[in-house]
C-alpha positions in Angstrom: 11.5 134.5 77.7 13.5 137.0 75.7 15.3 135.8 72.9 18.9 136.0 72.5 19.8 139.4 70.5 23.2 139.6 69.7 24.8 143.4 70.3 25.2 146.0 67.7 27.5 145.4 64.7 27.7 141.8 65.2 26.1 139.6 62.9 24.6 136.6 64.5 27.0 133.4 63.8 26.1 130.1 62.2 25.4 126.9 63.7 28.0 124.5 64.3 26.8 121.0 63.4 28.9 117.9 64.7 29.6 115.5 61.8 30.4 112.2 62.9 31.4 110.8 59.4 34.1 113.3 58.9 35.5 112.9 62.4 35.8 109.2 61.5 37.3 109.7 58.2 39.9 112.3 60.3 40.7 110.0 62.4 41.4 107.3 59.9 43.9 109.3 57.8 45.6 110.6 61.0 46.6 106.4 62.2 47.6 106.1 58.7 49.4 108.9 58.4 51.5 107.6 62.1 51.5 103.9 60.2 53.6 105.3 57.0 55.8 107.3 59.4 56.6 104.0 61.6 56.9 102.0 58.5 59.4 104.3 56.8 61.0 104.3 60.2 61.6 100.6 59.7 62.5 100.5 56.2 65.6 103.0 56.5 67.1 101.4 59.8 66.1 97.5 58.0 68.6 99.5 54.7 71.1 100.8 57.7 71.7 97.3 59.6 71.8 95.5 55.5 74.4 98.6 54.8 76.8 97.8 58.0 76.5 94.4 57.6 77.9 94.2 54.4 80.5 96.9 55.5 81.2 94.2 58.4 81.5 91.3 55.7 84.1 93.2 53.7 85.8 94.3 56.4 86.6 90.6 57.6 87.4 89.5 54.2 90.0 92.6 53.7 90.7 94.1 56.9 93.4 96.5 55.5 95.0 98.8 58.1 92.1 98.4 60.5 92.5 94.8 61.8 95.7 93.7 59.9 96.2 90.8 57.1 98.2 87.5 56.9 101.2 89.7 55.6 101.3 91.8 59.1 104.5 91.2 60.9 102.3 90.2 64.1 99.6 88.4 61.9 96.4 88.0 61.0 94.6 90.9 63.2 98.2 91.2 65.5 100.0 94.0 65.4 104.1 94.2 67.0 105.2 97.0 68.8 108.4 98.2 70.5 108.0 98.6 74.0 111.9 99.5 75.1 115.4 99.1 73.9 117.1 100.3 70.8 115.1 100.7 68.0 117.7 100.2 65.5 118.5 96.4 67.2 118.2 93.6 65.2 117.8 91.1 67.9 114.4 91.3 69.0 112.7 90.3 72.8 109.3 88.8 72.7 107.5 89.7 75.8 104.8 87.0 76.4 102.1 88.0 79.5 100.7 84.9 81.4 98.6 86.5 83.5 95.3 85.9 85.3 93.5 82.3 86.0 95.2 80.1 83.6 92.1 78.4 81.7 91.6 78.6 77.9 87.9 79.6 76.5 86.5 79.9 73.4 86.9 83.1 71.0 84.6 85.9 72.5 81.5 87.3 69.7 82.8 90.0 66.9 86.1 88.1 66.2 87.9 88.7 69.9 90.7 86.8 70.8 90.8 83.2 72.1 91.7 82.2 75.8 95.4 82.1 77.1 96.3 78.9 75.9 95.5 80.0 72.4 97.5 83.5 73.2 100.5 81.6 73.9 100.6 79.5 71.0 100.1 82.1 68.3 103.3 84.4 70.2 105.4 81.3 69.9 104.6 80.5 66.4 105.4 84.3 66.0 108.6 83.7 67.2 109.7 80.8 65.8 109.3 82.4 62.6 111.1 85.3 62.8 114.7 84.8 63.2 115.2 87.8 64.9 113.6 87.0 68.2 116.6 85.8 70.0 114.7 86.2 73.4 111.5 85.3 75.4 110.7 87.2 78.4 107.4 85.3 80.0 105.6 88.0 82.3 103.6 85.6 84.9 101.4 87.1 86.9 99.2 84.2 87.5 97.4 82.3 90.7 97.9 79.3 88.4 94.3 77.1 86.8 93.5 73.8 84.9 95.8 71.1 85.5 95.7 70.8 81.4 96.0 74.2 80.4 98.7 74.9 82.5 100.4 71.7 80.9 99.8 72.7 77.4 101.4 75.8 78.2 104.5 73.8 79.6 104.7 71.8 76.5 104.8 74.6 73.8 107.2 76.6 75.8 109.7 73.3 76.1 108.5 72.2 72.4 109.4 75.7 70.9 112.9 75.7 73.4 114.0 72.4 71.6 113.0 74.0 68.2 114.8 77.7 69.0 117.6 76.4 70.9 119.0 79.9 70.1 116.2 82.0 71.7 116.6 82.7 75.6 113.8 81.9 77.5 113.2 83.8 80.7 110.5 83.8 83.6 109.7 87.0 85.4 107.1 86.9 88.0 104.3 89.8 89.0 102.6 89.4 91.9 102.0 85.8 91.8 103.6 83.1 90.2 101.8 80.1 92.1 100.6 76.4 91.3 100.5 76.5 87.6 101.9 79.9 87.3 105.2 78.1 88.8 104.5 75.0 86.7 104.7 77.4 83.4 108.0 78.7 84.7 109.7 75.8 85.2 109.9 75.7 80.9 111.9 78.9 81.3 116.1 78.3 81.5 116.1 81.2 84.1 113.6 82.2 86.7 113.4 86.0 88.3 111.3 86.6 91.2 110.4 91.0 92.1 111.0 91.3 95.8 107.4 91.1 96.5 106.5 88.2 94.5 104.8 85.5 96.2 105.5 82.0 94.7 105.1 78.2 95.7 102.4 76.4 96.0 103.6 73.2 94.4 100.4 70.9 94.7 96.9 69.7 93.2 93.5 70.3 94.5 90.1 69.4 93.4 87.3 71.3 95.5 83.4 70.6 95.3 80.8 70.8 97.7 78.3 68.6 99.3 75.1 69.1 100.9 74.2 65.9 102.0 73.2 67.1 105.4 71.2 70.5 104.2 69.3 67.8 101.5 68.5 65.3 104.5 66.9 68.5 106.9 64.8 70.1 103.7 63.6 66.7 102.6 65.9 66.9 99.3 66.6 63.5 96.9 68.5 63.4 94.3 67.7 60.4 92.0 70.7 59.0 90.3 69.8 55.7 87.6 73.1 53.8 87.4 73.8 50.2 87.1 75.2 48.2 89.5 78.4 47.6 87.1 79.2 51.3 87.5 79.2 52.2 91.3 81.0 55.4 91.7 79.2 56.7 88.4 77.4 59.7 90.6 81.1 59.5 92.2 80.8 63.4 94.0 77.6 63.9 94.2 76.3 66.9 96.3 73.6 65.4 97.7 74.9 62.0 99.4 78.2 61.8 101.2 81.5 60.8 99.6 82.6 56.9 100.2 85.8 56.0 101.4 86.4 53.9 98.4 85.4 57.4 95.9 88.0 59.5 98.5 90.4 56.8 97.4 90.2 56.7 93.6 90.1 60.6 93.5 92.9 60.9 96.2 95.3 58.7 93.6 94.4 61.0 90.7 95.7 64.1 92.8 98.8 62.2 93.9 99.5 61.1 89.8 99.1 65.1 89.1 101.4 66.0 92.2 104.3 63.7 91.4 103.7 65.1 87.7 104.4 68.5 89.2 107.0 67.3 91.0 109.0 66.3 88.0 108.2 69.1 86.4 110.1 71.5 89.2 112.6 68.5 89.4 113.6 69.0 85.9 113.4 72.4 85.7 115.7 73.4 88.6 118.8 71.4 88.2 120.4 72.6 91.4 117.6 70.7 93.5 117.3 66.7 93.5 114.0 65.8 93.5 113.8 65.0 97.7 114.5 69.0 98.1 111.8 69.4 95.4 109.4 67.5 97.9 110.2 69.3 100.7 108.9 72.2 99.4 106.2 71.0 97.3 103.8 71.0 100.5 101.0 73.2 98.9 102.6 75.8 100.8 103.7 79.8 99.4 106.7 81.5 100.0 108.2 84.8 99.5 110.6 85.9 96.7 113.5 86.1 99.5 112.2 82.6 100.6 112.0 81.1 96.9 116.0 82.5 96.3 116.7 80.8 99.5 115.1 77.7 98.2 116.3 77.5 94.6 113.0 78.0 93.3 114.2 81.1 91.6 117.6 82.3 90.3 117.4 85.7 90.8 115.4 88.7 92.6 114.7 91.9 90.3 112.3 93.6 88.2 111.5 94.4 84.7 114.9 96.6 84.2 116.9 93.6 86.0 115.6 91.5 83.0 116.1 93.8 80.3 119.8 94.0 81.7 120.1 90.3 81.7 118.8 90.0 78.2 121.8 92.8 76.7 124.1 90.7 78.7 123.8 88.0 76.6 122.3 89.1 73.5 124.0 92.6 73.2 121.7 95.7 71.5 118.2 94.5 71.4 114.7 95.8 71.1 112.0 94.5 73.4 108.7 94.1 71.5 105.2 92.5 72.3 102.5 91.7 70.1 99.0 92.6 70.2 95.8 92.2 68.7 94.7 95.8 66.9 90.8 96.5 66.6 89.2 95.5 63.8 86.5 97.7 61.5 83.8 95.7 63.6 85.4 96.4 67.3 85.2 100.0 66.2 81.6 100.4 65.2 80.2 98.1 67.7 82.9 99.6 70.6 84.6 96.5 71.4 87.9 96.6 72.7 88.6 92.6 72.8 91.5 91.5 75.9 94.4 89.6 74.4 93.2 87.0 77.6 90.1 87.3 79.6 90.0 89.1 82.8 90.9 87.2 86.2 87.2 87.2 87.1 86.5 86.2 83.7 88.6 83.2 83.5 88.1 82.4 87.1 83.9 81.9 86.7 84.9 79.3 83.6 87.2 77.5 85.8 84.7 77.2 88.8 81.5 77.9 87.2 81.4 77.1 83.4 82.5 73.4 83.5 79.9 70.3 84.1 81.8 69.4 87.5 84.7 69.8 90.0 88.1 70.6 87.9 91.5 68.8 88.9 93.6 72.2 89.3 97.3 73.5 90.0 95.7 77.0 91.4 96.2 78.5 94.8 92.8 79.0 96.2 94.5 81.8 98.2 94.8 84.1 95.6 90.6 84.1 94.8 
């Protein structure tokens, strides 16, 4: 054969041996060089997350002019703003929103606000320490809830009315003002209905479901242990059917609740006796017209109407409403937290989030 010759001018070039050892040792100082990079990686965001955490700690100790102190006119976290009327007014409006499912729940993660019954309280403590608020204007907008949070509701507003005999209390309604949302107005002095308001629904219902006859087809048991001192203790269970003797016991708490209700409405409408209050309290919802006709409200109108009403009686006044302002924590994690928790919040805590069927003043309507 005839050898290789490389061309004129070019000089013949070196063998290229392959050395293992040095592509091993290559190889090893190019994973650690990746290793150091990821671990330096980790180090600064482990000094980031230490850095905002103590910003976060400070910022809850001393939340100055990001999410208010104890010395803020609305309170710790609140702020008060004026929403209407003279600015200049000494006599102040509270406006106090009811609206959505009525059901408390705990406070929400990065310090949000607590549930609706909680709301409520901290407006009327707010009130009842400022002299100045002279009015209440409740804004219900509410299918109504729990049978106990729309009580405890009740209570503080006739509590606080007995404390603040001065301060006008006044019920507007939204939308709807039904089962408990009614029950909650019947604290107010004065009841005012918009044209389109629908209202009613004076009654107690306690829903679950059974699946007695599904469980028997798919070959489903469900084992209960209970002694024989304690009967009804699986009383509602879904999987056998109800007795007439459970039917009965549950039937007579729902009647206890109604004629609770009843006297409720009874007392809070002084121009019906409580035989007109029963007629009415069938469960079933009327219009605003209806309700006037009725004497479940005194008057048809809107926000305007009430403002009106309030300068009627109190003269120059400002109408104010307090809210909670975001903290230093709501604005670096982007939390906006809801004075009270959506409808479809509170609703899946009232149906979903309890260990059983609820005893409710709630029109199932309005789902």
């Amino acid at each position: 054969m005839t050898p290789n010759i490389p061309p004129p001018g070019v000089s013949p070039q070196e063998p290229q041996w392959h050395n293992p050892t040095q592509s091993r040792s290559s190889k090893r100082r190019s994973a650690s060089f990746f290793v150091a990079i990821f671990l330096g990686i980790l180090l600064l965001v482990s000094a980031a997350l230490n850095l905002l955490l103590l910003v976060i700690s400070v910022s809850s100790m001393a939340s100055v002019g990001l999410g208010g102190d104890a010395s803020d006119e609305g309170g710790a976290g609140y702020v008060v703003t004026r929403t209407s009327g003279e600015a200049d007014a000494e006599c102040k409006v509270l406006r106090i929103p009811i609206r959505g499912v009525i059901a408390e729940e705990g406070n929400s993660v990065l310090g949000a606000g607590g549930g609706m019954v909680s709301q409520v309280r901290l407006a009327l403590k707010f009130a009842k320490n400022d002299e100045k608020v002279r009015g209440i204007l409740l804004e219900i907008d509410s299918p109504g809830g729990g049978v106990t949070d729309s009580d405890a509701i009740y209570q503080m507003l006739m509590k606080f009315r007995a404390e603040r005999a001065d301060v006008k209390v006044i019920a507007l309604f939204g939308d709807i003002a039904a089962s408990g949302g009614y029950y909650v107005a019947a604290a107010a002095e004065r009841i005012m209905a918009r044209r389109t308001t629908i209202t009613g629904s004076i009654g107690v219902i306690m829903s679950s479901w059974n699946f007695a006859e599904a469980a028997k087809k798919f070959g489903i048991e469900q084992i209960a242990i209970k002694s024989d001192r304690t009967p009804l203790k699986d009383m509602l269970s879904q999987t056998r059917a109800m007795t007439e003797a459970e039917k009965v016991m549950l039937t007579s708490i729902v009647d206890d609740f109604y004629d609770q209700f009843v006297s409720i409405v009874d007392d809070g409408r002084p121009n019906l006796d409580r035989a007109q209050v029963l007629a009415l309290a069938t469960g079933g919802v009327y219009t605003a017209k209806q309700a006037l006709t009725n004497g479940l409200i005194d008057e048809i109108g809107d926000a305007t109407t009430a403002e009106a009403l309030f300068r009627k009686e109190l003269g120059s006044v400002q109408f104010i409403e307090r809210h909670r302002q975001p903290s230093l924590r709501d604005l670096l994690f982007g939390v906006h937290a809801p004075v009270v928790p959506t409808f479809a919040e509170a609703a899946a805590r009232l149906f979903s989030a309890s260990t059983g069927p609820r005893f409710l003043y709630y029109w199932e309507g309005a789902r």
